[in-house]
ZAGUMI-176642 format. One record per residue (C-alpha): residue number from 0; residue in three letters; x, y, z. Coordinates in steps of 0.2 Angstrom, whole numbers. Layout:
BEGIN
[NUM, Ala, [X, Y, Z]] ...
// end
This chain:
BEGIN
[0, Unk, [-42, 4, -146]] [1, Unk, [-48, 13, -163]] [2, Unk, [-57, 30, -168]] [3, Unk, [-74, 21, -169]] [4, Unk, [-73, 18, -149]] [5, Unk, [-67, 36, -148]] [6, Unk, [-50, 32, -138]] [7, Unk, [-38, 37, -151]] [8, Unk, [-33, 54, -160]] [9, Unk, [-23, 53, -179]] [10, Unk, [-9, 63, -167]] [11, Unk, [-7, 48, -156]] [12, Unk, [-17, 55, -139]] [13, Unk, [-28, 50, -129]] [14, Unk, [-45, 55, -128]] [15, Unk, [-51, 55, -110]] [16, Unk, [-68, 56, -114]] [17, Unk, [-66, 40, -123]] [18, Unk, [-58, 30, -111]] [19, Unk, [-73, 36, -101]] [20, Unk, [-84, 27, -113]] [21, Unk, [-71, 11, -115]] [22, Unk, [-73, 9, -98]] [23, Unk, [-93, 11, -95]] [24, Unk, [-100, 6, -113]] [25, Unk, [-105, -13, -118]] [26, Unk, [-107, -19, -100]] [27, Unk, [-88, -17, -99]] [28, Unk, [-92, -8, -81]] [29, Unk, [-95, -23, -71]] [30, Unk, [-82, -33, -80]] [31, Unk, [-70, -21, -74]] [32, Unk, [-73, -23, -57]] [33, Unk, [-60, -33, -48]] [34, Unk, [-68, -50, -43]] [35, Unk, [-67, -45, -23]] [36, Unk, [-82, -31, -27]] [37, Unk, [-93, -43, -37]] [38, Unk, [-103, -56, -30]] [39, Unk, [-115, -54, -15]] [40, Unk, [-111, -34, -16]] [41, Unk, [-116, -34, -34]] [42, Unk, [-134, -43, -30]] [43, Unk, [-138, -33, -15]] [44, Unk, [-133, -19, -22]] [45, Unk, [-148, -4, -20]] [46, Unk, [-135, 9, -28]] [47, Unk, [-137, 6, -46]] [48, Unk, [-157, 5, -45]] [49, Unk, [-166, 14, -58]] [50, Unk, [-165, 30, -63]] [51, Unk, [-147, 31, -55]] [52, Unk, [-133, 37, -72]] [53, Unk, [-115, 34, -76]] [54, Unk, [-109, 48, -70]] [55, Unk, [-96, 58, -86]] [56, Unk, [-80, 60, -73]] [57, Unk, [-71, 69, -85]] [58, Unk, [-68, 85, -73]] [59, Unk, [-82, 82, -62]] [60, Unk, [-80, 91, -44]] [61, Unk, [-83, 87, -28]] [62, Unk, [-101, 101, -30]] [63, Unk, [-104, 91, -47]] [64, Unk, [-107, 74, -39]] [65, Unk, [-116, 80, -24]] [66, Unk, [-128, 89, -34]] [67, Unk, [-129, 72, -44]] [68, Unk, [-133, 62, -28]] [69, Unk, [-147, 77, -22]] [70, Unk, [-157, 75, -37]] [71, Unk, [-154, 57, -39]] [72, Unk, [-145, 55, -56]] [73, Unk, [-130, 48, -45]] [74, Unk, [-129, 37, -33]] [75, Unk, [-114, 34, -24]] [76, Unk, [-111, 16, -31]] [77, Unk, [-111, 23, -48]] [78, Unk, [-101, 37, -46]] [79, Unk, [-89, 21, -36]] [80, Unk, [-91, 11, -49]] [81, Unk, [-87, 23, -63]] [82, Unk, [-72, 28, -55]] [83, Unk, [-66, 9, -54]] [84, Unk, [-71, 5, -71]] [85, Unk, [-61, 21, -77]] [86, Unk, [-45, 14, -65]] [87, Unk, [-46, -2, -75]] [88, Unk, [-47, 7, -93]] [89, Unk, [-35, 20, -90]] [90, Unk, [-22, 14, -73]] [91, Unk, [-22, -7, -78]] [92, Unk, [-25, -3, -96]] [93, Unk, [-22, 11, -109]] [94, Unk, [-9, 21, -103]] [95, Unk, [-5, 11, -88]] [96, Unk, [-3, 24, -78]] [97, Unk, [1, 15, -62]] [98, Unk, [-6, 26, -50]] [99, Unk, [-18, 15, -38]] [100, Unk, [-8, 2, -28]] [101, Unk, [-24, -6, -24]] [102, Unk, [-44, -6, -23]] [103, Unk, [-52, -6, -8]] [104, Unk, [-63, -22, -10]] [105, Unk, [-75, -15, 2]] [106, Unk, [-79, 2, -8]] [107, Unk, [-95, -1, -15]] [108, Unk, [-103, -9, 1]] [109, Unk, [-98, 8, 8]] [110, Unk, [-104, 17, -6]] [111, Unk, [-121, 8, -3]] [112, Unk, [-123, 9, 17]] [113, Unk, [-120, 31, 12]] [114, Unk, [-135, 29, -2]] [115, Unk, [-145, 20, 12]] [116, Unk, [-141, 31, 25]] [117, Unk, [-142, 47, 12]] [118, Unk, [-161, 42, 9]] [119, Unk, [-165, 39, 31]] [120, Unk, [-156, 53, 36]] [121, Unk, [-149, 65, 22]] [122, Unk, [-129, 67, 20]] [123, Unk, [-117, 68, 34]] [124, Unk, [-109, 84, 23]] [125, Unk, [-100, 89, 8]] [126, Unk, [-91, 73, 7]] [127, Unk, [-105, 61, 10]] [128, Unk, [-102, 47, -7]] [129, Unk, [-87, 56, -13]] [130, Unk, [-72, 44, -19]] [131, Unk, [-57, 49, -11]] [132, Unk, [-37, 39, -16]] [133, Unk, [-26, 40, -2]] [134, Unk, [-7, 38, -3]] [135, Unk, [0, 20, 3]] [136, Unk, [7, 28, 18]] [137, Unk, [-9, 29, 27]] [138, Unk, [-16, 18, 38]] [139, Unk, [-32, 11, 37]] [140, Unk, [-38, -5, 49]] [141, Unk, [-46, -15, 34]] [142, Unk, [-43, -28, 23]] [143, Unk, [-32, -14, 12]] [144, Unk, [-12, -13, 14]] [145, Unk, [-2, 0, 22]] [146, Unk, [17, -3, 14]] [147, Unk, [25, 14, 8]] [148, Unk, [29, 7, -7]] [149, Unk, [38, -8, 1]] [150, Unk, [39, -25, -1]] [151, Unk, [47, -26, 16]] [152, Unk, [27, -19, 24]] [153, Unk, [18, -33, 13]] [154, Unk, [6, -39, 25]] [155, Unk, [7, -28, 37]] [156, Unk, [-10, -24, 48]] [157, Unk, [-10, -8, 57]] [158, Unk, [-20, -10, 71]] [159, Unk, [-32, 6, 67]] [160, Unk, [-37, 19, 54]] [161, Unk, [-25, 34, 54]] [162, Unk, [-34, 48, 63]] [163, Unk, [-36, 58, 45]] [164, Unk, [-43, 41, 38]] [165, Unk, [-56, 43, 54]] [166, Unk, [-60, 61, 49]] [167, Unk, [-64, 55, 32]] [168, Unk, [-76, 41, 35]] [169, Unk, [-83, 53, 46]] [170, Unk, [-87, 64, 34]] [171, Unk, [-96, 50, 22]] [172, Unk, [-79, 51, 9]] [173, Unk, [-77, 36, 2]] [174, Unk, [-61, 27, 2]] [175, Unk, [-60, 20, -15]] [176, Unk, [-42, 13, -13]] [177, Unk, [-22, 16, -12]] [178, Unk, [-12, 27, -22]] [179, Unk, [6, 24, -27]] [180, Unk, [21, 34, -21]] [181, Unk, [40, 34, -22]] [182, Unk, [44, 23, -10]] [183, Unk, [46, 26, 9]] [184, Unk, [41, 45, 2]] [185, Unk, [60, 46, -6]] [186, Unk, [71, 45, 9]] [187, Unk, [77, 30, 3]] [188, Unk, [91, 36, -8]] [189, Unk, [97, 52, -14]] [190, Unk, [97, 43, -32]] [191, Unk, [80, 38, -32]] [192, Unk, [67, 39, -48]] [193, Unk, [52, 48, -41]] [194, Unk, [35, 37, -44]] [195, Unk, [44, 21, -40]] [196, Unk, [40, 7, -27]] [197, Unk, [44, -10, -26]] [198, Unk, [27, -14, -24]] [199, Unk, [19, -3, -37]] [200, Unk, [32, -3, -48]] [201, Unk, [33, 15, -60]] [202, Unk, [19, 30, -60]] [203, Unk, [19, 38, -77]] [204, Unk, [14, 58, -81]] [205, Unk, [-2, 57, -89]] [206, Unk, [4, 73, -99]] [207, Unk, [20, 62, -105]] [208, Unk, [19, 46, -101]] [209, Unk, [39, 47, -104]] [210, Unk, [40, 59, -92]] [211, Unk, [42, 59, -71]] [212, Unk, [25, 61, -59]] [213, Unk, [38, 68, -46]] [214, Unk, [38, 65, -29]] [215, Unk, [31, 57, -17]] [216, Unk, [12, 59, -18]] [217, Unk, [16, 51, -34]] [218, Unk, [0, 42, -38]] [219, Unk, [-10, 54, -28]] [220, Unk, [-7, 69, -41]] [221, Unk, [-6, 58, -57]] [222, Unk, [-23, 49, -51]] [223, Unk, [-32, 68, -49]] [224, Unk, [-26, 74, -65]] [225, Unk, [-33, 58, -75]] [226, Unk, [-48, 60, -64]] [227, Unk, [-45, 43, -58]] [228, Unk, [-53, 52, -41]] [229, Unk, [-62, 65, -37]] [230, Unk, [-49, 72, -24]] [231, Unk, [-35, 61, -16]] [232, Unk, [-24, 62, -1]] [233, Unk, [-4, 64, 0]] [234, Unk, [10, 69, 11]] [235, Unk, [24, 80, 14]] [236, Unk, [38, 82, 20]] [237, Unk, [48, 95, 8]] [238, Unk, [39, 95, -6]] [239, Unk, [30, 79, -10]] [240, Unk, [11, 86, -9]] [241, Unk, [17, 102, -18]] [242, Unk, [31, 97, -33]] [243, Unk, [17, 83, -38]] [244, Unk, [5, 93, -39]] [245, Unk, [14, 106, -49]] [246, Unk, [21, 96, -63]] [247, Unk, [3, 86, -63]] [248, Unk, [-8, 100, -65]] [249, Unk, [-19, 100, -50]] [250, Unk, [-19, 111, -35]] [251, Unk, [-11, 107, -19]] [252, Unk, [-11, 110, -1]] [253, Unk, [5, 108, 12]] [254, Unk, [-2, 113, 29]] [255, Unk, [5, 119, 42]] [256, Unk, [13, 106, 53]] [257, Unk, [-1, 101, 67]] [258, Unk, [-15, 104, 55]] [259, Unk, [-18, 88, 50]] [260, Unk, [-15, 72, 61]] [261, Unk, [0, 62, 57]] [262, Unk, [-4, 50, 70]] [263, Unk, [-5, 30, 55]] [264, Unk, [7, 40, 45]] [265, Unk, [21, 28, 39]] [266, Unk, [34, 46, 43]] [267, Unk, [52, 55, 39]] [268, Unk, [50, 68, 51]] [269, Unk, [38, 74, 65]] [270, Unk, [45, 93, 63]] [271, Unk, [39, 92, 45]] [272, Unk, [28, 80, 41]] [273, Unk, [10, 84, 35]] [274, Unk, [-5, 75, 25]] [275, Unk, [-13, 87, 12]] [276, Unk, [-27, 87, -1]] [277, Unk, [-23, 86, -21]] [278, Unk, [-37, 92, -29]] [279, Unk, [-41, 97, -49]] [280, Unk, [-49, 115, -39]] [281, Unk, [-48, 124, -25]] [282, Unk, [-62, 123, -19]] [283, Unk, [-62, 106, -19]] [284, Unk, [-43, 104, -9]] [285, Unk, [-52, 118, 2]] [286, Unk, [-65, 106, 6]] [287, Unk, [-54, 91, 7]] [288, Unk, [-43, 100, 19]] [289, Unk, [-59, 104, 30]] [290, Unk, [-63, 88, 35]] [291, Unk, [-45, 79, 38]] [292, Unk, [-40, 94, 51]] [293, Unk, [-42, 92, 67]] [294, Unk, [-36, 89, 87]] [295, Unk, [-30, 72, 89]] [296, Unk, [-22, 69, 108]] [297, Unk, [-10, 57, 101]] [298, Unk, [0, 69, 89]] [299, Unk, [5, 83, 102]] [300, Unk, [8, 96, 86]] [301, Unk, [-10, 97, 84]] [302, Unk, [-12, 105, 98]] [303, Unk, [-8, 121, 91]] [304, Unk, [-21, 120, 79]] [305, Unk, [-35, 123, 90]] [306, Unk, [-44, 139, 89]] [307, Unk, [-33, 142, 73]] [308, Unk, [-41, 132, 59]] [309, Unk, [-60, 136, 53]] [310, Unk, [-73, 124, 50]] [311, Unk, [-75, 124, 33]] [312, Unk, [-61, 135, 23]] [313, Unk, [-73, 137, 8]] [314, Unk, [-79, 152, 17]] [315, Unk, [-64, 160, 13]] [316, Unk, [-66, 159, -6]] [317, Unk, [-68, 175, -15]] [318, Unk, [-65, 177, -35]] [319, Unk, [-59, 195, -26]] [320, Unk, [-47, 190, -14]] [321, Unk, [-30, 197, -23]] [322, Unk, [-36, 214, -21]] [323, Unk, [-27, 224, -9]] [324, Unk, [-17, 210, -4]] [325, Unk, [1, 212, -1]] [326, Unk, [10, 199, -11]] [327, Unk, [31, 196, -9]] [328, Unk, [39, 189, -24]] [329, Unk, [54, 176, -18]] [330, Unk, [66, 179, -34]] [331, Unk, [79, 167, -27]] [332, Unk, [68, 155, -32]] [333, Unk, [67, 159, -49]] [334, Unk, [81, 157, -63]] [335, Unk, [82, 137, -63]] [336, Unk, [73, 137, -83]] [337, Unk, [70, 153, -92]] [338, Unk, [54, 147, -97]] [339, Unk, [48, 144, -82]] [340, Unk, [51, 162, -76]] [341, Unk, [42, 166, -92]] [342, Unk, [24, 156, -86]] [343, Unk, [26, 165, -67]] [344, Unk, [33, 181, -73]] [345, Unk, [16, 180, -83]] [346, Unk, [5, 174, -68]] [347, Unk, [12, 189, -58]] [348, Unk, [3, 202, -70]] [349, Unk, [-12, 194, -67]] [350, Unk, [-10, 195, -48]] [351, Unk, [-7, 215, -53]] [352, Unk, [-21, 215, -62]] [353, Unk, [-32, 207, -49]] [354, Unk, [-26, 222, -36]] [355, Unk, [-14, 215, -27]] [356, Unk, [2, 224, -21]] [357, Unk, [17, 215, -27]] [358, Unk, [35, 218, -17]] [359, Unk, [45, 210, -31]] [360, Unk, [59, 208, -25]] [361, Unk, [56, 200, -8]] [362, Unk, [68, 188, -6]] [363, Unk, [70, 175, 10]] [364, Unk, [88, 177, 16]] [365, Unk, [91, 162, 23]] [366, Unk, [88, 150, 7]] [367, Unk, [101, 138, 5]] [368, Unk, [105, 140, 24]] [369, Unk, [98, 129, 30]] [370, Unk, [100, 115, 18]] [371, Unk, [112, 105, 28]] [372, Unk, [104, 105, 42]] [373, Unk, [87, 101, 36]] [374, Unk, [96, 84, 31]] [375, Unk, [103, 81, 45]] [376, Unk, [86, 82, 57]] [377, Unk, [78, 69, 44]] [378, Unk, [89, 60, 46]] [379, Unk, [89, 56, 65]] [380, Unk, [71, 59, 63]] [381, Unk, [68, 47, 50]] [382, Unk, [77, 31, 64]] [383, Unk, [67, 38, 78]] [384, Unk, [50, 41, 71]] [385, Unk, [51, 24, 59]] [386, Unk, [55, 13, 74]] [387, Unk, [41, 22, 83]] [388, Unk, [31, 19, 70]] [389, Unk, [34, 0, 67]] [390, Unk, [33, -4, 86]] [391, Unk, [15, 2, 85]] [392, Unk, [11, -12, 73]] [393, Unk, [16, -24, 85]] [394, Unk, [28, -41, 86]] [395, Unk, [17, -49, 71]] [396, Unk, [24, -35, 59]] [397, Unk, [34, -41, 44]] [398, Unk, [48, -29, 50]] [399, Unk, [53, -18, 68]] [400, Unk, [65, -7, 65]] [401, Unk, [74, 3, 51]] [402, Unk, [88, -9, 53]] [403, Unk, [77, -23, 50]] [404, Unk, [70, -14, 35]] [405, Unk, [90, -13, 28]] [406, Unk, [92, -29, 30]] [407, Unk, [76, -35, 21]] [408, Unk, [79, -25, 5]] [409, Unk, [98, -32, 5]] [410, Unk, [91, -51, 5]] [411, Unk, [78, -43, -8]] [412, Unk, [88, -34, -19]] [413, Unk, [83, -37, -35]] [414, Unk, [64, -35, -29]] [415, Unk, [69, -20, -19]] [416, Unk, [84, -11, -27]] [417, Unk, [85, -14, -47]] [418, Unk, [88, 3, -51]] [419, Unk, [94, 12, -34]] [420, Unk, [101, 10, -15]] [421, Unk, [96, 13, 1]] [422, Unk, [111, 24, 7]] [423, Unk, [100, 38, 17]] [424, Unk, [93, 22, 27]] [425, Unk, [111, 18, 32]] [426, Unk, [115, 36, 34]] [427, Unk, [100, 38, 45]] [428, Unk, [103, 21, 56]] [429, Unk, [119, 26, 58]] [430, Unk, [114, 41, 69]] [431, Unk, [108, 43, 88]] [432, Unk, [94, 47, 98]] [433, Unk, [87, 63, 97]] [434, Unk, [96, 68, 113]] [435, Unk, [112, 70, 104]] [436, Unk, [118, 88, 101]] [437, Unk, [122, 87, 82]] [438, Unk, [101, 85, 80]] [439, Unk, [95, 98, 94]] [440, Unk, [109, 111, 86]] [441, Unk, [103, 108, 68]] [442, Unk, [83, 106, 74]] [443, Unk, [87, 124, 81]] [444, Unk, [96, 130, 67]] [445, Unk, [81, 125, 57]] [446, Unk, [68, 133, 65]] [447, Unk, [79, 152, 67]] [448, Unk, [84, 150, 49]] [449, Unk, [67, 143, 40]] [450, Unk, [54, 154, 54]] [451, Unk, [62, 168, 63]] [452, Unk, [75, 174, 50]] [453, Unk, [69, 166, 34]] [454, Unk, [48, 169, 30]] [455, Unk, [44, 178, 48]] [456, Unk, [59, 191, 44]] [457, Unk, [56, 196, 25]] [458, Unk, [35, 195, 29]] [459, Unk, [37, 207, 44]] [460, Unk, [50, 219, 34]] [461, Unk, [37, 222, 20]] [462, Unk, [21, 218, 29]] [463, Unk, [16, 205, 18]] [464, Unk, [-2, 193, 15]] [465, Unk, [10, 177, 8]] [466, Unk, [25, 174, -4]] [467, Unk, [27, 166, -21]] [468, Unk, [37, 159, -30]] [469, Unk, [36, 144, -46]] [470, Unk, [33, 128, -38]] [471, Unk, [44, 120, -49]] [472, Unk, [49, 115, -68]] [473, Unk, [40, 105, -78]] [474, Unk, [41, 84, -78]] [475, Unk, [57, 77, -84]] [476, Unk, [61, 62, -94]] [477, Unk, [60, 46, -79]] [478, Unk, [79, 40, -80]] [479, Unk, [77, 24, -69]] [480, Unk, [98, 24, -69]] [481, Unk, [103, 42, -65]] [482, Unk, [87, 45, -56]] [483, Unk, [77, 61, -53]] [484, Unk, [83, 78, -64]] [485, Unk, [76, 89, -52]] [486, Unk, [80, 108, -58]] [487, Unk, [73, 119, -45]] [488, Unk, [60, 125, -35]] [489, Unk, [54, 134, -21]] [490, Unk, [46, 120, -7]] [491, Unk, [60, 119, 7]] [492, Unk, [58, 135, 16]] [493, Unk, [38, 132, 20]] [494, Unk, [44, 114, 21]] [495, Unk, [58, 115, 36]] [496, Unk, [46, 129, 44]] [497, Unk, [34, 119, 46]] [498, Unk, [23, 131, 38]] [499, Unk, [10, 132, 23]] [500, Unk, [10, 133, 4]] [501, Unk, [-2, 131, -9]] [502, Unk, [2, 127, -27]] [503, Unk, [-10, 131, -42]] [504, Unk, [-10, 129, -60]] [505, Unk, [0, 142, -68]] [506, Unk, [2, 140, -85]] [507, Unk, [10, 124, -98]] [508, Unk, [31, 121, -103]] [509, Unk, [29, 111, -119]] [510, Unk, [13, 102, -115]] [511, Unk, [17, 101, -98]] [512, Unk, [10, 109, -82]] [513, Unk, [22, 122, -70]] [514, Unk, [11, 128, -54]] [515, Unk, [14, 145, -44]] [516, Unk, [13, 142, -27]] [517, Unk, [8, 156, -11]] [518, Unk, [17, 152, 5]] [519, Unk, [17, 162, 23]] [520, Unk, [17, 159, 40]] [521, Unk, [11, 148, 51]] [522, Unk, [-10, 144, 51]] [523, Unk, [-12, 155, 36]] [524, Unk, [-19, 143, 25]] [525, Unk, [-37, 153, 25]] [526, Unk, [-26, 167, 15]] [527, Unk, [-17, 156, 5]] [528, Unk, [-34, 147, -1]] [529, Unk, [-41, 164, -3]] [530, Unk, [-26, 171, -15]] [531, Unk, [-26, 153, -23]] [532, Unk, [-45, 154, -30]] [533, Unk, [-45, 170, -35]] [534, Unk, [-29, 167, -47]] [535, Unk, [-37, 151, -51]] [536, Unk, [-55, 162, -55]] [537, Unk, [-48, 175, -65]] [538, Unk, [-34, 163, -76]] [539, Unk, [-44, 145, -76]] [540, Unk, [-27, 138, -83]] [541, Unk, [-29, 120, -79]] [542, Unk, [-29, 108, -96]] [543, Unk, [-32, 90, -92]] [544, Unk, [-18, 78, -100]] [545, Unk, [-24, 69, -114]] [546, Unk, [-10, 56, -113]] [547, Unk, [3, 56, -126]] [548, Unk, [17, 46, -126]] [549, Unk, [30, 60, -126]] [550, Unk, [31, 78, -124]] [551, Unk, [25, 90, -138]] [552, Unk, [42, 99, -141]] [553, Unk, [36, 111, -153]] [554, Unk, [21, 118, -141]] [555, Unk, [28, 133, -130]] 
// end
């Protein structure tokens, strides 16, 4: 690289823009391309005919591409191909960000079959040609893995698409590919490094390459922020779509538990586990989260959805929503890093200023309650839901059970555990079924604790529209031998609830992004997204990484 291509700054960043051009400029596009999408695709290929731009990515929504594709400067195999050529220049290449486990070979024959179909028929909706990563726990029946992360799933072929993976090819998304994650979404060990797998090996911040992507939607929320994607899809269970998002500086949504299908999830737990959109706007997660909800008879927790989630959640976009709206501020989850409460303590007057009522404070008395017993449900979840899981894949799966699993990364050590163990998968074989009393006592526990006397209680007492709180704190240095140095935040009481949170760009920590986050009750993500934007509209505080190969210490 050098200042004539326009990809290095004299302080050492990256320019975005210029990996842009490095990967698009000199024919360097189809070169780029893994060989698996050249060939016969390339030949037949009506999507790059004339009159059809490169799309510029740099911050491009999921509006901004559609727009493109209705007046014919894009096609869907260019805006496809621009994305894999930029993967190649700034995930392989550059930075090596490591945020794509793998390419979906068949993305630009899918890319072309929506142009076709655009040009018959018109598009299928807002999605139609829109690249979408999702995380490398999701299913999907095609010639892509599914592993978590794992060396132990290599070569595993799930028999069909996850139902949210239907939802989005049934929307016209295009699945562009994989994202990395921390591996088995971090319930291997309690001493893991966020961003790491055995098969993807370490995500890096793209605001610090030094620094931690968190966990588990690792690659999801690094891959949005470096507009790898335009959106991408991750998962949750406490925290891993939100924390993520957060310390990447993109928004994200957690939602309520039944939202979204978990049925081709690799999973923890069935009482908290979610998929969710990651998103550089909210109108695009709002969007995103449109089209994966829905019923799905096979995952019972759906059920309650119906009647409970809209159509289309952009309608409940207003640049006014904050006004009159009755905001509780959770001050318990404060205090972690003073200078994180400076950046929320900061975003809170703007909610003032937009009209809302704050009740500050408006703490959740039950934090910290129900820590103990949150474990202990993963836990026996984690056994039951894994097994259930890995039978679905039948007896030609590389593994079948959890136990198998242990045993695998025992033999593969080296492969598998180089820099930490797998004590939470013996913990977790080690328990019983989910008959035993120890899980329905903390289950129950759980739920009074997290719903009834934790958000439920304190929303009632002060008749509140949602809470917030800081996300979390800004990334940390990645320590691949003490693990994570994870400070605080404010994802577990939405999390064990079961119930929704949004997180949203609220302001930089030396260079490096902290998110506010507004979390409620159940099936309240229409409010959520409504506060969200409006805080998004009236602060715009999202600033793009530009790739440095540390943190700015004297920025504050």
């Amino acid at each position: 690289m050098n200042d004539a291509a326009g990809t290095e700054r004299h302080d050492g960043r990256i320019s975005r823009r210029g990996f842009l051009r490095t990967g698009i400029s000199g024919g360097v596009l189809m070169a780029a391309l893994p060989g698996a999408m050249l060939g016969s695709q390339a030949e037949e290929s009506s999507g790059t005919g004339p009159g059809a731009q490169v799309p510029d990515l740099d911050e491009k929504t999921i509006g901004d591409l559609a727009e493109g594709m209705k007046s014919g400067r894009y096609t869907a195999r260019s805006i496809a191909e621009s994305y894999i050529a930029r993967i190649e220049a700034v995930d392989r290449k550059g930075p090596a960000l490591h945020c794509v486990i793998e390419l979906n070979p068949d993305a630009l024959s899918i890319a072309d079959a929506l142009d076709r179909e655009r040009k018959e028929k018109g598009p299928r909706g807002p999605l139609h040609g829109i690249p979408v990563l999702i995380k490398d726990n999701i299913d999907t029946s095609d010639r892509m893995g599914t592993t978590a992360g794992s060396l132990a799933l290599v070569g595993s072929k799930p028999p069909e698409d996850a139902f949210l993976v239907k939802q989005l090819r049934r929307s016209g998304a295009v699945i562009l590919g994989k994202t990395n994650l921390s591996e088995w979404a971090n319930i291997r060990s309690s001493r893991s490094t966020s961003g790491w797998s055995g098969r993807g090996g370490l995500t890096k911040n793209p605001y610090a390459l030094d620094r931690n992507t968190s966990g588990s939607s690792s690659g999801s929320a690094a891959a949005v922020t470096a507009n790898l994607c335009t959106v991408a899809v991750g998962t949750e269970t406490d925290g891993s779509i939100v924390s993520p998002s957060s310390i990447n500086g993109i928004v994200g949504i957690k939602p309520t538990v039944g939202l979204v299908s978990r049925t081709g999830i690799i999973p923890i737990s069935h009482s908290q586990d979610t998929a969710g959109p990651m998103a550089r706007t909210v109108r695009d997660a709002a969007m995103l989260l449109g089209a994966l909800a829905g019923f799905d008879g096979e995952d019972r927790a759906t059920e309650e959805s119906r009647g409970k989630a809209p159509a289309d959640y952009t309608g409940h976009l207003d640049a006014k929503g904050l006004k009159g709206a009755r905001i509780g501020v959770v001050r318990k989850y404060f205090g972690f890093l003073d200078k994180v409460d400076v950046v929320i303590n900061r975003a809170l007057e703007v909610l003032k200023a937009q009209g809302a009522v704050l009740v500050d404070p408006a703490d959740i008395e039950t934090i910290g309650k129900f820590d103990d017993t949150e474990n202990l449900v993963l836990l026996y979840e984690l056994k039951a839901d894994l097994n259930a899981y890995l039978a679905r894949l039948g007896p030609g799966a590389p593994v079948h059970t959890l136990k198998e699993i242990i045993e695998y990364n025992e033999r593969n050590k080296n492969r598998e555990m180089p820099y930490f163990a797998q004590e939470m998968f013996i913990k977790a074989e080690a328990k019983g079924p989910l008959t035993e009393k120890e899980y329905q006592d903390a289950l129950e526990a759980d739920r009074r604790l997290a719903r009834k006397e934790g958000i439920d209680a304190v929303m009632d007492k002060f008749n509140l529209d949602a809470l917030a709180a800081p996300t979390g704190g800004p990334a940390w240095v990645t320590d691949l031998i003490d693990g994570d140095h994870f400070i605080g935040g404010s994802s577990s009481a939405a999390a064990v609830a079961g119930y929704p949170s949004v997180t949203v760009p609220a302001g930089l920590v030396f260079g490096l992004p902290v998110g506010i986050s507004f979390f409620g009750r159940a099936w309240s993500e229409s409010t959520l997204i409504r506060l969200a934007y409006a805080y998004e509209q009236a602060t715009r505080n999202r600033r793009g990484p530009k790739f440095p190969a540390t943190a700015d210490l004297t920025l504050f």
